[in-house]
C-alpha positions in Angstrom: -51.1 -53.0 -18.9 -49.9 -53.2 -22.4 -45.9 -52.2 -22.6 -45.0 -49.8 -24.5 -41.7 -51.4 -26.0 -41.6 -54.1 -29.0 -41.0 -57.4 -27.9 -37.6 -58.2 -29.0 -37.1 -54.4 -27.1 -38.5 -55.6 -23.7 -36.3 -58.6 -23.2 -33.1 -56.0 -24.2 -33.9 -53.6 -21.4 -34.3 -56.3 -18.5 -31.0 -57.4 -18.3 -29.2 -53.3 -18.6 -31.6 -53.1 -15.3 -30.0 -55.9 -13.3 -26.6 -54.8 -14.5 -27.7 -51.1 -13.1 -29.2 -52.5 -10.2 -25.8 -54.5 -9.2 -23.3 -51.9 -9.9 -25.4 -49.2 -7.9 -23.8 -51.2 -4.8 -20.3 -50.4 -5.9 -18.2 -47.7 -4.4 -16.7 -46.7 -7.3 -19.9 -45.9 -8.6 -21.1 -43.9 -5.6 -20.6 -40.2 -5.8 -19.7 -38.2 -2.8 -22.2 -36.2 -1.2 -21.4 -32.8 -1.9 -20.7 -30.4 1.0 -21.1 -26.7 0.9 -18.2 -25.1 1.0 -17.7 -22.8 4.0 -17.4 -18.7 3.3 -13.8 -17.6 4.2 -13.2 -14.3 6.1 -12.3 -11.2 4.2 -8.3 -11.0 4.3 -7.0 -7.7 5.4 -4.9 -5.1 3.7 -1.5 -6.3 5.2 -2.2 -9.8 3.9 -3.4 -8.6 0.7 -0.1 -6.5 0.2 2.2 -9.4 1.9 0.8 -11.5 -0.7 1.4 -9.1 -4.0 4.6 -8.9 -2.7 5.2 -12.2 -2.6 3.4 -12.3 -6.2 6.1 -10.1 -7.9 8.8 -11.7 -6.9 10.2 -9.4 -5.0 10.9 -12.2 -2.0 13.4 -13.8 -3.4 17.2 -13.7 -2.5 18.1 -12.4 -6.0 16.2 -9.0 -5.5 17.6 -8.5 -1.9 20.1 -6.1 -2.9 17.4 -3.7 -4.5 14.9 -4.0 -1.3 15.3 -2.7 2.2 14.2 -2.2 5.5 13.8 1.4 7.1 14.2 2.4 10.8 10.7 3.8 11.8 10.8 7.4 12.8 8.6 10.6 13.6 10.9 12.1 10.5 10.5 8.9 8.3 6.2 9.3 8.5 6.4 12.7 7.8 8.5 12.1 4.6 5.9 9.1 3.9 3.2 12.1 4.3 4.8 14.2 2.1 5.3 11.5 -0.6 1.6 10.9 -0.8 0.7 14.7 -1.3 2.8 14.3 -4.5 1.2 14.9 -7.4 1.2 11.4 -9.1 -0.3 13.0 -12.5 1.3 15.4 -15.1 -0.5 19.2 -14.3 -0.6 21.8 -17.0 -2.4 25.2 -15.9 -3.9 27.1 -19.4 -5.5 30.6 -19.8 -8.5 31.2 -21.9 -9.5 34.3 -22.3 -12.8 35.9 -24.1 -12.4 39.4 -26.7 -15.8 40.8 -27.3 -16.3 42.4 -30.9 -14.3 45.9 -30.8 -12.9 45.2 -27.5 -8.7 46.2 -27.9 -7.8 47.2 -24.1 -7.0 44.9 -21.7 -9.3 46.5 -18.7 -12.3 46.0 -21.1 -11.4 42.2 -21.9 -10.6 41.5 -18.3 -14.1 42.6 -17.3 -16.2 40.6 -19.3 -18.1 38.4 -17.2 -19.5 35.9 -20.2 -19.3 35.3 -23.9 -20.8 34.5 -26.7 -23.1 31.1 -27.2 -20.4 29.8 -29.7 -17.7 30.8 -27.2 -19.7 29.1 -23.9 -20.3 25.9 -26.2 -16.6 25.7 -27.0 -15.9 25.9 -23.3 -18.0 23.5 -22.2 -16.6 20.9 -24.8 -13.3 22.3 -23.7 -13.7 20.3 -20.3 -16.0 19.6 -17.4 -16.8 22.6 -15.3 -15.8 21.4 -11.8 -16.8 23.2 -8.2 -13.5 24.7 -6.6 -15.3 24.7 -2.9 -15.5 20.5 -3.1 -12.9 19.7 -5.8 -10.1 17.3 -4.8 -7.9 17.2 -7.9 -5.3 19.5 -9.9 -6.9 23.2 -9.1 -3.6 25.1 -10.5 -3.1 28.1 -7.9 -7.3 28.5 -8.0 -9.0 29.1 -4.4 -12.1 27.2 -2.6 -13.5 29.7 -0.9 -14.3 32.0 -4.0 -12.1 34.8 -4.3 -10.6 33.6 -8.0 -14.2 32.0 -8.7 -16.7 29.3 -7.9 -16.4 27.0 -11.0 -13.4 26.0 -13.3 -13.2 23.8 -16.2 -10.9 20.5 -15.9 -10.0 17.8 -17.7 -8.1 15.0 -16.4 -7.1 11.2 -17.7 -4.7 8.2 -16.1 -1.3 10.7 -16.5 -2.5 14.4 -16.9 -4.7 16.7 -15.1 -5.6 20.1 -16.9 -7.3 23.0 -15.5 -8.3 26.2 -17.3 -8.1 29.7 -15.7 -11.1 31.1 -17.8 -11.5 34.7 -17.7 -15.2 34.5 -17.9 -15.2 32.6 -14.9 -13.3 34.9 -12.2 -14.8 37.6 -10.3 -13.9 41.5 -11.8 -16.2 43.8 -9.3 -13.2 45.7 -8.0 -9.9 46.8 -9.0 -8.4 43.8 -6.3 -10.8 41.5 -8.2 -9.4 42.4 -11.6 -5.4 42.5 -10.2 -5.5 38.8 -9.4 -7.9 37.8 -12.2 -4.1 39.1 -14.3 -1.9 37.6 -11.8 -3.4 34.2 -12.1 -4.1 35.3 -16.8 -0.9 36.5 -17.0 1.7 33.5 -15.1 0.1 30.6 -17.3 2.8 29.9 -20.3 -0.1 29.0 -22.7 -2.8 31.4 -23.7 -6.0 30.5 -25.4 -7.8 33.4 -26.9 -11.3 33.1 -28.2 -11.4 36.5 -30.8 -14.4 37.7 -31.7 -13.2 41.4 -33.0 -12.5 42.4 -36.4 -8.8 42.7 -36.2 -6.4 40.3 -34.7 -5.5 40.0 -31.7 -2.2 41.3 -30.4 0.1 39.9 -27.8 1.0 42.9 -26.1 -2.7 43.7 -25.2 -2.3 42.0 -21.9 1.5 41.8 -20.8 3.1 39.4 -19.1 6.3 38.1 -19.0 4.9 34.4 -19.5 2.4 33.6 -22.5 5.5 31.4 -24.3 2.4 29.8 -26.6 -0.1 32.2 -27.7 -3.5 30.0 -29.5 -6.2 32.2 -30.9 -9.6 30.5 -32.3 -11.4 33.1 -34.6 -15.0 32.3 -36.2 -15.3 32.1 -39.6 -19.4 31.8 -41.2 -20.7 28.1 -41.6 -19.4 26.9 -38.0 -15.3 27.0 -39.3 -13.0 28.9 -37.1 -9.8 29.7 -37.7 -6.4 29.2 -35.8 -4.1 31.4 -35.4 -0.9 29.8 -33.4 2.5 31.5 -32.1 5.5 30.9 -29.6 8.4 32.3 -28.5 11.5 31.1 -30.2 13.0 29.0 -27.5 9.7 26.8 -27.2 9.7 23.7 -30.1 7.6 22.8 -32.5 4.0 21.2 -31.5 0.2 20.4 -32.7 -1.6 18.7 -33.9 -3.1 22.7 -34.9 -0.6 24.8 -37.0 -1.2 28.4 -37.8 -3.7 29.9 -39.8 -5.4 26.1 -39.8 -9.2 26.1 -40.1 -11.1 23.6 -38.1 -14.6 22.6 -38.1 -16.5 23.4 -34.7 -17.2 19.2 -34.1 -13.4 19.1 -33.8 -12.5 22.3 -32.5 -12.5 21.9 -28.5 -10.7 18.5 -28.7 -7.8 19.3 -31.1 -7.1 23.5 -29.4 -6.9 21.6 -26.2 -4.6 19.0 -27.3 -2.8 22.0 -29.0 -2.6 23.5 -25.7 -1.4 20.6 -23.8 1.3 20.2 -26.1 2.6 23.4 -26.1 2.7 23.1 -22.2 5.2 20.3 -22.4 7.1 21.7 -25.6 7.5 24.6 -23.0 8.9 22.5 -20.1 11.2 20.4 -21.8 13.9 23.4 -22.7 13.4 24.2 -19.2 16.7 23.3 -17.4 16.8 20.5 -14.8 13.1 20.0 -15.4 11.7 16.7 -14.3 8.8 14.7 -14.6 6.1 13.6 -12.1 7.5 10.2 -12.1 10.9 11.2 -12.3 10.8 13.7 -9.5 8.5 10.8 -7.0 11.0 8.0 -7.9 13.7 10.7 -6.7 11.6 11.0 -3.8 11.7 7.4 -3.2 15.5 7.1 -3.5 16.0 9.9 -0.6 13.7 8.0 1.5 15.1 4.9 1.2 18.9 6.2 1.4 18.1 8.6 4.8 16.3 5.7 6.5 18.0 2.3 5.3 18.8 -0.2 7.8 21.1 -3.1 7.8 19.7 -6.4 8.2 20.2 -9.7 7.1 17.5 -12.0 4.5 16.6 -13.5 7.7 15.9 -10.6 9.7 14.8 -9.1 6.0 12.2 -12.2 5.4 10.7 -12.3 9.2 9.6 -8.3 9.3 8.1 -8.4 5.9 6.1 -11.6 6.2 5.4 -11.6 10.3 5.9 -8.6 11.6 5.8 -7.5 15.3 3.2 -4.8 16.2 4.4 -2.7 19.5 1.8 -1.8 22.0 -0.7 0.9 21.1 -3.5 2.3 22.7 -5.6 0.1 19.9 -3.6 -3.3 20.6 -3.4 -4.8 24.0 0.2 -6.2 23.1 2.8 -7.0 20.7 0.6 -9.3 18.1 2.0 -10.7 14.9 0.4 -9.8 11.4 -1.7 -12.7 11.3 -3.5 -11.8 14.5 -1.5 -14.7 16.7 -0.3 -13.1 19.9 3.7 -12.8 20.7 3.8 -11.4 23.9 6.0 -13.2 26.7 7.5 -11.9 29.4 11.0 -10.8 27.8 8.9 -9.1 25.2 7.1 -6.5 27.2 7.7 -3.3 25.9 6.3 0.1 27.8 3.5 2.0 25.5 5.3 5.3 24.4 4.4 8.2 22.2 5.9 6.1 18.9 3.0 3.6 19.5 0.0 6.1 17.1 3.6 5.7 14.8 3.9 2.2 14.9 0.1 1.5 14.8 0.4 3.2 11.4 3.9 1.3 10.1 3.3 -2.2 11.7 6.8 -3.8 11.6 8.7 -2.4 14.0 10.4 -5.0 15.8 12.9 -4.9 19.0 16.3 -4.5 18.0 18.6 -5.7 20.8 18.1 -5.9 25.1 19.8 -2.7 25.5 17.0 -1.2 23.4 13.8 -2.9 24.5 13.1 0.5 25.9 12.8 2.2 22.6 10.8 1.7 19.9 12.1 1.1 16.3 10.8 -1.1 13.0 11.8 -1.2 9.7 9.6 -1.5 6.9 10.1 -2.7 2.8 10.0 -0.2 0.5 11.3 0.3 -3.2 
């Protein structure tokens, strides 16, 4: 058959064939055969943390003196319980409260059981309207199973949790009803009062000791409301809302709760001794650390970090190191006891001396 090259062409191409055709044969130009790589096992929690913790640094001898071991006790869990029901989020509790037009006592403001449509849309921009029964975050004195309400709105980011005790939203059939809808109104230090009467609204319609930051949102024609803001004289200056600012209704849920959050922690910082979530779980941390600190060397330090020894549990045949290799012997037989559930949950205990194979004890690294 006729080729398809020119003939100066043909004669070029024979020779690049024997060339390929003789260093095919050479190893160098032999790829490997490529060879599926093999799935590795899921690594558990332990090695997960063992290896952040080697990660950060925190290993090494020059960060010894800030890191140490704690003797395992039915006291230390329960203080390690108690440290994770610590609120790990600034909380701020707010009242709203609803005034019909001419309503001026506090029986007939209390007993309203809904508002207006401008006042349920400012609500519901306000923050998301959560179920007490199944909710699991801030709920700010409220119950599950009903009494103070079935719904409540929330708002929450990374560092704050908000929840609103609205009027509106709590029960008022009965005179019990109504005394701890004003319990739960009236111990909240900032009030948010949506006005819809004629006149202003006064502070002393519904008493309380508390209300340190009173913010009152009054409709104006064409969707503008107006604020209306005052505090006690202790409490500092706040915003971003001033009084007697008017706000357009796109902006008005976002900057009155802003306001209000604000003017919760203007409150609390002329509050003596006051501390903050982080401040009061790093104290928390320090007392655990100082009542349960054991002495050890890096050595000992090192080994019941990275390799701990697990005691005998009803879950665990024997003693078994943290990478599942087995460590029991003969010498290391220790009797199952009622510390085992405890040192199933903190996994490096470790025998401390033969006087006290008898007894469990383990130490674990904590900041």
């Amino acid at each position: 058959s006729p080729s398809l090259l020119a003939p100066g062409q043909e004669m070029e191409v024979v020779p690049e064939q024997d060339y390929v055709s003789r260093s095919s044969a050479l190893p160098m130009m032999q790829s490997e055969r490529c060879r599926r790589v093999e799935s590795r096992t899921s690594l558990s929690s332990f090695q997960h943390c063992r290896l952040l913790f080697s990660q950060l640094g925190l290993a090494g001898w020059e960060r010894r003196t800030q890191l140490h071991l704690l003797d395992k006790s039915e006291k230390l869990l329960r203080e390690l319980r108690n440290l994770d029901t610590q609120r790990c989020r600034e909380t701020h509790k707010i009242a709203v409260i609803y005034v019909a037009p001419g309503q001026e006592d506090k029986n007939s403001i209390l007993s309203n059981t809904g508002g207006s449509q401008a006042y349920e849309d400012f609500i519901a921009a306000l923050a998301w309207e959560v179920e007490l029964e199944s909710h699991t975050g801030f709920m700010g004195g409220l119950h599950r199973n009903k009494p103070t309400g079935s719904t409540a709105p929330y708002y929450a980011t990374s560092f704050t949790e908000v929840i609103f005790h609205v009027s509106t939203r709590m029960p008022s059939s009965n005179h019990e009803a109504l005394l701890q809808k004003t319990r739960h109104l009236g111990n909240d230090e900032v009030h948010i009062v949506w006005s819809e009467h004629a006149r202003d609204y006064r502070r002393g319609i519904i008493p309380t000791e508390f209300c340190d930051v009173l913010i009152v949102v009054y409709p104006l024609p064409h969707r503008l409301y107006r604020i209306q803001v005052s505090r006690k004289p202790e409490v500092p200056y706040f915003g971003p809302l001033f009084n007697e600012a008017v706000v357009a209704e796109c902006m008005l849920a976002g900057l009155v709760r802003a306001t209000a959050i604000s003017a919760s922690r203007a409150k609390r910082s002329v509050i003596p001794f006051h501390q903050q979530y982080y401040e009061e779980r790093s104290w928390s941390l320090e007392t655990v650390m100082r009542n349960h600190k054991s002495s050890s060397t890096f050595e000992e330090f090192a080994a019941q970090v990275f390799s701990p020894t697990q005691t005998p549990s009803p879950f665990c045949p024997g003693p078994t190191r943290a990478s599942g290799v087995s460590s029991r012997s003969v010498e290391q037989q220790i009797p199952a006891t009622n510390s085992s559930n405890l040192a199933a949950a903190l996994i490096d205990s470790h025998p401390r001396s033969t006087a006290e194979q008898h007894r469990v004890k383990g130490s674990e690294g904590a900041k």
